[in-house]
C-alpha positions as CSV (number, residue, x, y, z in Angstrom):
1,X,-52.7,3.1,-21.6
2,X,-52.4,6.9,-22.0
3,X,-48.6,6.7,-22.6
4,X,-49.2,3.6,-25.3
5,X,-51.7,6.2,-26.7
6,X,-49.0,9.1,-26.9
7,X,-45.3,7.3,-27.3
8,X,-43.8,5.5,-30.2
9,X,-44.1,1.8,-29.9
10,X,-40.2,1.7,-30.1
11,X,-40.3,3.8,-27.0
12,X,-42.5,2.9,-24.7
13,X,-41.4,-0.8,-25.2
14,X,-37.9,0.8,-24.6
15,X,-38.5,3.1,-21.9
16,X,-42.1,2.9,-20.3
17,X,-43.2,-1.1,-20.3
18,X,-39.9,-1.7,-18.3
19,X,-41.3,0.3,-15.3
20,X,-43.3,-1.3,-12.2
21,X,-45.6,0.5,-10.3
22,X,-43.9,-0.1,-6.3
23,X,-46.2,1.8,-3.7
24,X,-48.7,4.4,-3.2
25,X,-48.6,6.6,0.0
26,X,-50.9,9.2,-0.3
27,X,-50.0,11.4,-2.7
28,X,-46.6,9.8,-3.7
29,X,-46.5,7.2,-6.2
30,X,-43.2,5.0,-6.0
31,X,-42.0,3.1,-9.1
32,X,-39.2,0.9,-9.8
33,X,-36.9,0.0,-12.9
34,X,-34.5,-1.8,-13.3
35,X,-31.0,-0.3,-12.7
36,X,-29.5,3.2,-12.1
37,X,-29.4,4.3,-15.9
38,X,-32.9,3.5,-16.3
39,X,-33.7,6.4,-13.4
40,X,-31.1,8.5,-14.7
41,X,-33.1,8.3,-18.6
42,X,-36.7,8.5,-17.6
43,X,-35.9,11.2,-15.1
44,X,-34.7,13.1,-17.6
45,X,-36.9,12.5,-20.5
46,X,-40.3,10.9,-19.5
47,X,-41.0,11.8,-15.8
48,X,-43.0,14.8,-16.7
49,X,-45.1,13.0,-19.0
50,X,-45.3,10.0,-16.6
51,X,-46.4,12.4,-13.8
52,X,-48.9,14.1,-16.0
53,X,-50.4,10.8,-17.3
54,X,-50.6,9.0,-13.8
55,X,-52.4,12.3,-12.5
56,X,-54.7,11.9,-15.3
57,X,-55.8,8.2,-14.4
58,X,-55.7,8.8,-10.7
59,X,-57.8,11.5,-10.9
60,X,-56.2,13.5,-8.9
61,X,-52.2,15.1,-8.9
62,X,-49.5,12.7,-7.8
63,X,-45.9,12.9,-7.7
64,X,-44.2,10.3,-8.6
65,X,-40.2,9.1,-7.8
66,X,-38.8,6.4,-9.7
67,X,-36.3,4.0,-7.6
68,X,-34.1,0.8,-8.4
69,X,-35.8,-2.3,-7.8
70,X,-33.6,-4.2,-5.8
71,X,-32.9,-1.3,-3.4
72,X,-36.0,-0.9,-2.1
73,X,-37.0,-2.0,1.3
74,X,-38.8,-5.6,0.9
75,X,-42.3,-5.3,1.2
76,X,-45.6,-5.6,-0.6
77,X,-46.8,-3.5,-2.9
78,X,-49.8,-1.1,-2.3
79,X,-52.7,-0.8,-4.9
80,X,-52.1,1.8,-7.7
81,X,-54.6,3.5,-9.7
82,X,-56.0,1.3,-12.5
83,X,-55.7,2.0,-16.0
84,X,-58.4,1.7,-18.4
85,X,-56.9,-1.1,-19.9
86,X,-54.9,-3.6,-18.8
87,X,-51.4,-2.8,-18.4
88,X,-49.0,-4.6,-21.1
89,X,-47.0,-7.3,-20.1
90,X,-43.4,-6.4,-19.9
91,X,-40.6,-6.9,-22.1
92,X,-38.3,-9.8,-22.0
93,X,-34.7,-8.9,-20.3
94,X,-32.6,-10.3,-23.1
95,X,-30.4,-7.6,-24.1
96,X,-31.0,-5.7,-27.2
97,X,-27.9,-5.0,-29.4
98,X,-28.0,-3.3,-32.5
99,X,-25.1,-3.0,-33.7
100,X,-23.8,-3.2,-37.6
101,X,-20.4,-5.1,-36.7
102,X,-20.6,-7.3,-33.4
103,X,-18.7,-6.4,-30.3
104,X,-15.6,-8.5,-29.7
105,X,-16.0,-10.4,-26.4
106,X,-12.6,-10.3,-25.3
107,X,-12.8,-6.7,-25.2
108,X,-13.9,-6.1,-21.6
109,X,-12.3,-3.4,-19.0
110,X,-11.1,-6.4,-17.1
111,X,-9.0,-7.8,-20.3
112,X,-8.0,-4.2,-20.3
113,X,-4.1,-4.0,-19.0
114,X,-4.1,-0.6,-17.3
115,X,-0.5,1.4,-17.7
116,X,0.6,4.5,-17.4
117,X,0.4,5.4,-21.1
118,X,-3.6,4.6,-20.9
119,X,-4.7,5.2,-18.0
120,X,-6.6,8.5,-18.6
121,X,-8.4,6.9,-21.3
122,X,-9.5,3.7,-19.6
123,X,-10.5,6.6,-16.3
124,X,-12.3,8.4,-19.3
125,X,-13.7,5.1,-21.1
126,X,-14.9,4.0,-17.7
127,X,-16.7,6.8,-16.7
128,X,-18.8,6.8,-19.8
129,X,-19.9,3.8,-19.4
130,X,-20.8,4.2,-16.1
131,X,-22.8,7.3,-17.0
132,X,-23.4,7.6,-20.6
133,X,-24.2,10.6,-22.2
134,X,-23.2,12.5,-18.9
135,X,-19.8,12.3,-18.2
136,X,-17.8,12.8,-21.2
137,X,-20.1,13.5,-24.3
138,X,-18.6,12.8,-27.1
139,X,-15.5,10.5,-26.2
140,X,-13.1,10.6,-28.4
141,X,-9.6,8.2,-28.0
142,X,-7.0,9.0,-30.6
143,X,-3.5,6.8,-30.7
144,X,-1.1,4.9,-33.0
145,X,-2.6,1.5,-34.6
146,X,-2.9,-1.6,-32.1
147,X,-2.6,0.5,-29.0
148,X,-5.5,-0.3,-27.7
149,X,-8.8,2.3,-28.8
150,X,-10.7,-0.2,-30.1
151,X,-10.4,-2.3,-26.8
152,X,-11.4,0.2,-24.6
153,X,-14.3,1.4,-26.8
154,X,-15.9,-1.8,-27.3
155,X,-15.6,-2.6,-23.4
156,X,-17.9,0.8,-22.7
157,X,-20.9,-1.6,-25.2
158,X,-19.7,-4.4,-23.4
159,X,-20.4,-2.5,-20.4
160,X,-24.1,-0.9,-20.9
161,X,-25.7,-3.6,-22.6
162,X,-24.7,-5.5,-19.2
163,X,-26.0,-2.9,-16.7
164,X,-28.4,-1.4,-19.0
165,X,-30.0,-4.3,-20.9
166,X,-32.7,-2.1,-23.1
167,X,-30.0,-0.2,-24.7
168,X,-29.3,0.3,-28.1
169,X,-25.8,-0.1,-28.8
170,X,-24.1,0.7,-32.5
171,X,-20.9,-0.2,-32.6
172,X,-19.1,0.3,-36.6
173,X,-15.9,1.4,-38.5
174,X,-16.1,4.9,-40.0
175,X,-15.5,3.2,-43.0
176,X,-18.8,0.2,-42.8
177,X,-20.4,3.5,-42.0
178,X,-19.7,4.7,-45.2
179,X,-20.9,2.2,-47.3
180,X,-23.8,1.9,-45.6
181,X,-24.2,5.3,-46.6
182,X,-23.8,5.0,-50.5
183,X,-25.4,1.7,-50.3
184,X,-28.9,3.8,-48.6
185,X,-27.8,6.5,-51.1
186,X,-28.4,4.6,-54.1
187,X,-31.0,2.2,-53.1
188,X,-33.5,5.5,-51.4
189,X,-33.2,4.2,-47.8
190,X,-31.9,7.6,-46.1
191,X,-34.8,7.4,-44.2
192,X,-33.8,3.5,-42.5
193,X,-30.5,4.5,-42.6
194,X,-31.3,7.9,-40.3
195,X,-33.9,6.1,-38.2
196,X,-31.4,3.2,-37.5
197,X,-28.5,5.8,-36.3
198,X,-30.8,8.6,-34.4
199,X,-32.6,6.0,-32.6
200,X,-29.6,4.8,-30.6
201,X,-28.5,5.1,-27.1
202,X,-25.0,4.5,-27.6
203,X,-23.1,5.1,-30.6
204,X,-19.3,3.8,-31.0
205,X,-17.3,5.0,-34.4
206,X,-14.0,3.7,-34.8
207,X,-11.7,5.4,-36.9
208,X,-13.6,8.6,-38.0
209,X,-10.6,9.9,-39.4
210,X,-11.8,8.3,-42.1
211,X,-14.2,10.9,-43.0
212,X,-12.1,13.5,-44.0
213,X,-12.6,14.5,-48.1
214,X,-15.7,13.4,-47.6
215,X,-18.6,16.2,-47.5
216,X,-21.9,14.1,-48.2
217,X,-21.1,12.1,-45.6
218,X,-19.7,15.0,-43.1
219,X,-22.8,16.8,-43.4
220,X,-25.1,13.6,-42.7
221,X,-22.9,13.1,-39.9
222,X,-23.1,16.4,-38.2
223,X,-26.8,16.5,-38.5
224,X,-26.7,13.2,-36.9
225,X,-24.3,13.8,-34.2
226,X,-26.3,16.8,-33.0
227,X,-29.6,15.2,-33.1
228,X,-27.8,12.4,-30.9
229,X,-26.2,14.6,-28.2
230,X,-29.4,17.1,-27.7
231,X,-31.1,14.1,-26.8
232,X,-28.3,13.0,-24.4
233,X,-27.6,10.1,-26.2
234,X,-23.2,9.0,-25.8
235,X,-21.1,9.4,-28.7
236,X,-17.5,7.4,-28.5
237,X,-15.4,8.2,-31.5
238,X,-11.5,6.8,-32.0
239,X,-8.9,8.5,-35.0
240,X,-5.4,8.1,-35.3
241,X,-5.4,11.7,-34.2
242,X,-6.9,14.5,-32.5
243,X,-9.5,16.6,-34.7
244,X,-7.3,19.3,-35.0
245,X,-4.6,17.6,-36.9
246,X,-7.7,15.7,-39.2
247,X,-7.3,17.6,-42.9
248,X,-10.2,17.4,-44.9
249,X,-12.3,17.2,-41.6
250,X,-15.2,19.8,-41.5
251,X,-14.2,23.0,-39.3
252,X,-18.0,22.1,-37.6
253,X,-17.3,18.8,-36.6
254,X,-13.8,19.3,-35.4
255,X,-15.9,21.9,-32.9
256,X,-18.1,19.4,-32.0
257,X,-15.3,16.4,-31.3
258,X,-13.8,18.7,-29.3
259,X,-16.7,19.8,-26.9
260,X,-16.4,16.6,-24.6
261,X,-13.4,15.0,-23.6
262,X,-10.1,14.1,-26.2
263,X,-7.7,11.3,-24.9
264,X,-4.3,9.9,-26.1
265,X,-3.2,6.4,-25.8
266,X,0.0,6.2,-26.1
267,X,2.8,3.3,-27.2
268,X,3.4,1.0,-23.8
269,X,6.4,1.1,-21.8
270,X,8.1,-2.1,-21.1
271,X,6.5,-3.0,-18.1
272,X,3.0,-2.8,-19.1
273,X,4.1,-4.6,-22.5
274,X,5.0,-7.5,-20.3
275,X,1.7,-7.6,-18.2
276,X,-0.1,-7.6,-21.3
277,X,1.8,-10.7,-22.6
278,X,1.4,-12.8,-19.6
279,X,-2.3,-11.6,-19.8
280,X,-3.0,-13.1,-23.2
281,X,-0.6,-15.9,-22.7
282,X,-3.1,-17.1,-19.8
283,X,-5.9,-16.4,-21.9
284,X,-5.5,-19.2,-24.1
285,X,-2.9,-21.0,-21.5
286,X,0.1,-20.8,-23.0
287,X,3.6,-21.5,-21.1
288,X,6.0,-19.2,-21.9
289,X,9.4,-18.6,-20.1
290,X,9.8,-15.1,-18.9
291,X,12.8,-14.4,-20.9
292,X,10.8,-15.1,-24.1
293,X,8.3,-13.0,-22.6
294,X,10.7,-10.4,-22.0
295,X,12.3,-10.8,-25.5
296,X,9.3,-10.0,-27.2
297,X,8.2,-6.9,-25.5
298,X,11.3,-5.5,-25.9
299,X,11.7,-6.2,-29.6
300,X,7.9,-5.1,-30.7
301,X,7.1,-1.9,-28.8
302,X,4.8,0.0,-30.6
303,X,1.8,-2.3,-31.5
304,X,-0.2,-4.5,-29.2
305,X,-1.8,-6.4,-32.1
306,X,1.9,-7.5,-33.4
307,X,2.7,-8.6,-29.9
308,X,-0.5,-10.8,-29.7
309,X,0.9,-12.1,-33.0
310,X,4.2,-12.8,-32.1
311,X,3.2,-14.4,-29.6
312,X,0.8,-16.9,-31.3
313,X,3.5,-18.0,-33.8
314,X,5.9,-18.7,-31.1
315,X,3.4,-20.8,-29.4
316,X,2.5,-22.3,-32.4
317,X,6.3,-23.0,-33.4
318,X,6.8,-24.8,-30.5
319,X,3.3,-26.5,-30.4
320,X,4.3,-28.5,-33.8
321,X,8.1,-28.9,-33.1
322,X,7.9,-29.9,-29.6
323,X,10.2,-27.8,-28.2
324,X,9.9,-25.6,-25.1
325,X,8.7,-21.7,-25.3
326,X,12.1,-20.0,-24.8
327,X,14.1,-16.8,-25.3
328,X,15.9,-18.7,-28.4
329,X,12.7,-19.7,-29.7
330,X,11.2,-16.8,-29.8
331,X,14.0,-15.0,-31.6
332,X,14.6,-18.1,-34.2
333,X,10.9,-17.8,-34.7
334,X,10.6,-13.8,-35.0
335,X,14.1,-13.1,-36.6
336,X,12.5,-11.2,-39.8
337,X,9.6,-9.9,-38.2
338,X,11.8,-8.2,-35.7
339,X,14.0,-6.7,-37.9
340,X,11.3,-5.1,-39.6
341,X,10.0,-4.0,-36.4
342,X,13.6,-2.5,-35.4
343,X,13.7,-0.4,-38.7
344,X,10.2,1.3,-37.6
345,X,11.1,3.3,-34.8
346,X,13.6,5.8,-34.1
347,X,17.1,4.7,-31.5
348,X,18.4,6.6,-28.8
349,X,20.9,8.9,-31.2
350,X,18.0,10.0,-33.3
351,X,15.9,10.7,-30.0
352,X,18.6,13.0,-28.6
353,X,19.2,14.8,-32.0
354,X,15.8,15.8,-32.5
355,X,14.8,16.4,-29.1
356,X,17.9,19.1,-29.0
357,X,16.8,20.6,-32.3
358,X,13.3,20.9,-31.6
359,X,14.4,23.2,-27.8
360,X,17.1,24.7,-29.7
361,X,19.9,23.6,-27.0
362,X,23.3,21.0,-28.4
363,X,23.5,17.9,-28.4
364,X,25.8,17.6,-26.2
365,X,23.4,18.4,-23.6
366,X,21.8,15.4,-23.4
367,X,25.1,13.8,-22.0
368,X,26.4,16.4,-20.1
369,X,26.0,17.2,-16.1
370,X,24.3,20.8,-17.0
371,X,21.1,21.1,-14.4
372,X,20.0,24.4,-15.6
373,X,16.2,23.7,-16.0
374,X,16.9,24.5,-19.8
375,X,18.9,21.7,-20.3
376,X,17.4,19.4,-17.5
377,X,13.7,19.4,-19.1
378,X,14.5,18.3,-23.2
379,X,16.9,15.9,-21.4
380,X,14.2,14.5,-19.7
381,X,11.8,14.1,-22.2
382,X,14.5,12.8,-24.7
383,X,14.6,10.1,-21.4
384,X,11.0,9.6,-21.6
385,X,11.2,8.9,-25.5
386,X,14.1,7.0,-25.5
387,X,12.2,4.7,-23.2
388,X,8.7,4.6,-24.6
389,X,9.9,4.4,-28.1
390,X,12.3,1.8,-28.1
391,X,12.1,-0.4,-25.5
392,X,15.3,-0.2,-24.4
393,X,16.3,-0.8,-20.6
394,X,16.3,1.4,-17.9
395,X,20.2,0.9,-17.6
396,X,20.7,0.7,-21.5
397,X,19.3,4.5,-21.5
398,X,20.9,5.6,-18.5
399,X,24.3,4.6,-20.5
400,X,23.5,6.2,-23.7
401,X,23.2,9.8,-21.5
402,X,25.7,9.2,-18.8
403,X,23.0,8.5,-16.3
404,X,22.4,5.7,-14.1
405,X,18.9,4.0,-14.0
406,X,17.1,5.5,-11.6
407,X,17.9,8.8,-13.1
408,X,16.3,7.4,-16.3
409,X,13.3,6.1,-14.0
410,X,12.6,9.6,-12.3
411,X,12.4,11.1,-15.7
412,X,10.0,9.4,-16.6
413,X,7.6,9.6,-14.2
414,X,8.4,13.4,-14.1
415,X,7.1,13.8,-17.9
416,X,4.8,11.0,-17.4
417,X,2.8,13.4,-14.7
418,X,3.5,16.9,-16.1
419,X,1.4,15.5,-19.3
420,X,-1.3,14.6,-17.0
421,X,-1.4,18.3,-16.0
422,X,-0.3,20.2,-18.4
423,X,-2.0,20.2,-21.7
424,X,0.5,22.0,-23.4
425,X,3.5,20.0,-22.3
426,X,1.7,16.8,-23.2
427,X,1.2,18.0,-26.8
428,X,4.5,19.5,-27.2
429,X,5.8,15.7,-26.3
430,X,3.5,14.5,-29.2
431,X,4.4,16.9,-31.5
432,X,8.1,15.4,-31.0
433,X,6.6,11.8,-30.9
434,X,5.4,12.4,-34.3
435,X,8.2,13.8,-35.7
436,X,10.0,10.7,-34.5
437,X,7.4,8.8,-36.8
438,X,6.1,7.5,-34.1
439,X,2.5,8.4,-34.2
């Protein structure tokens, strides 16, 4: 074929076998892949060379449109111009991963429990996946450990290789990446190792804070990253930060990080703490009262993957003794973990104090009835904190500054949406967060 003749063998088994000819009306020659990101690629990248080689074999200029298969009106197809040979038969529909550590299947959107402290990044996650290398190009997701970036990043590979099933899909840690890297170094296989990265149509990093202090493999990275997102290819990054706040990371790459979308996930609040436990409890159908539930997400509040553990050695506990999965259990069974857990985050005094030192107004603002909007806004986000940082109740707060819940409540969900709209607010809270040691 005159494409076989002109293409890679990579790509056109990737990109052109995958195509059926549909109909031919006149002029206009219809043909028909497979799903939506297939049109979106090959319209792209390869119509113009499809048009020019189907012009060539027809004999005469044709202008071709490329359409899902199972949207087209059902009828039969119309003869197409012949090649000179006959065409190649096409390539199976397993999917193709290549990745160097293998996605997690439990790490779908639907295991995904949605709250308000992630929902931007699943809206973000999601939309990349539903578009790669369109929407948001690079990704990157940047939290606290456990919280949830590695979830959401896997479930956009999850996603592609299941509507896209050609795809390439590299999912690694910043650190597998680099050994792979020394290990291609000193063995002479820069060439496998560049071929193997730049030839992928969805590349997932996690942790690339890991690459600060280290030039050799900044610079390979940059040269790979741009070679990746000139060809439209989707980049999805996680750190334990944003870019910015990376030392040691090249001033280049920080640019380029920053040129799609940057997302926080932040620590849980209660609520969604809760959902997430009943979640995983059904997963692997586990009976567990609501009070123990309840115990555990408000003793373990800043880590997801703790919780998941908590909550198998309760079941566990009670599995071998017999007993039944209660409130008591659960605290006989976490007692030390917990009290490690207590000592890591900040309480509702330290909140208060730091929050009124970092606006410069007294502490005893945070108690008092003052509503100038100078004393009304720290006071609110020292709310916000003291609820998304220690997992105390919505009444429990509402004592410590002389408010009743639903004061505590409509603070929240004040800060909660400022962040979502104000860039500036939302970082000033995470400067505070991390002064609080909790990020």
């Amino acid at each position: 074929m005159e494409l076989a003749a002109r293409l890679s063998e990579e790509v056109f088994s990737r990109w052109i076998r995958v195509i059926r000819p549909c109909r031919l009306e006149g002029d206009h020659l219809e043909l028909s892949v497979a799903n939506d990101f297939y049109v979106f690629w090959l319209e792209e990248n390869y119509l113009p060379l499809i048009t020019a080689a189907t012009t060539l074999v027809a004999g005469r200029e044709l202008r071709v449109t490329l359409a899902v298969e199972d949207r087209l009106p059902a009828r039969a197809p119309e003869p197409v111009p012949a090649a000179s040979s006959p065409p190649r038969p096409r390539a199976p529909s397993a999917p193709r991963e290549s990745v160097s550590i293998p996605l997690d299947n439990g790490f779908t959107f639907e295991s995904f429990v949605l709250g308000p402290s992630n929902t931007f990044a699943h809206a973000a996650c999601l939309a990349v996946a539903q578009t790669p290398g369109r929407a948001y190009n690079p990704l990157l997701i940047f939290g606290g450990s456990g919280l949830g970036k590695t979830h959401l990043m896997q479930a956009i590979g999850h996603h592609v290789l299941k509507t896209a099933r050609s795809a390439v899909v590299c999912y690694t840690s910043a650190e597998a990446f680099l050994n792979e890297y020394i290990e291609c170094l000193q063995h002479n296989r820069m060439v496998a190792f560049r071929k193997k990265y730049r030839g992928v149509d969805l590349l997932l990093i996690d942790d690339i804070h890991f690459l600060a202090g280290k030039a050799g493999l900044q610079e390979e990275f940059f040269h790979m990253f741009n070679e990746l997102h000139t060809r439209g290819r989707q980049i999805v990054l996680t750190s334990d930060r944003p870019p910015s706040e990376i030392q040691g990371l090249d001033k280049r790459l920080v640019s380029r990080f920053e040129w799609g979308v940057t997302t926080q996930i932040e620590p849980p609040d209660v609520e969604t703490r809760v959902a997430i436990l009943r979640k995983k409890a059904e997963a692997i159908k586990l009976r567990l009262s609501d009070d123990a539930i309840l115990f555990i997400a408000e003793n373990i509040r800043n880590n997801i993957r703790k919780m998941e553990g908590a909550l198998k050695s309760v079941a566990a506990y009670a599995a071998l003794q017999g007993t039944a999965m209660t409130r008591e259990t659960a605290m006989q069974v976490l007692r030390g973990c917990l009290d490690r857990t207590a000592s890591d985050g900040p309480n509702i005094d330290v909140i208060q104090k730091t929050v009124a030192e970092f606006f410069d107004v007294r502490l005893s603002d945070m108690t008092s009835k003052r509503r100038m909007q100078t004393v009304v806004v720290p006071r609110q986000v020292a709310m916000y904190l003291s609820r998304t940082l220690t997992g105390r109740s919505l009444p429990a707060i509402g004592d410590a500054f002389g408010k009743n819940h639903a004061t505590v409540l409509h603070a929240c969900r004040l800060v909660t949406d400022r962040m979502r709209h104000d860039p500036a607010f939302k970082e000033m809270v995470s400067t505070l967060r991390r002064r609080l040691g909790a990020d």
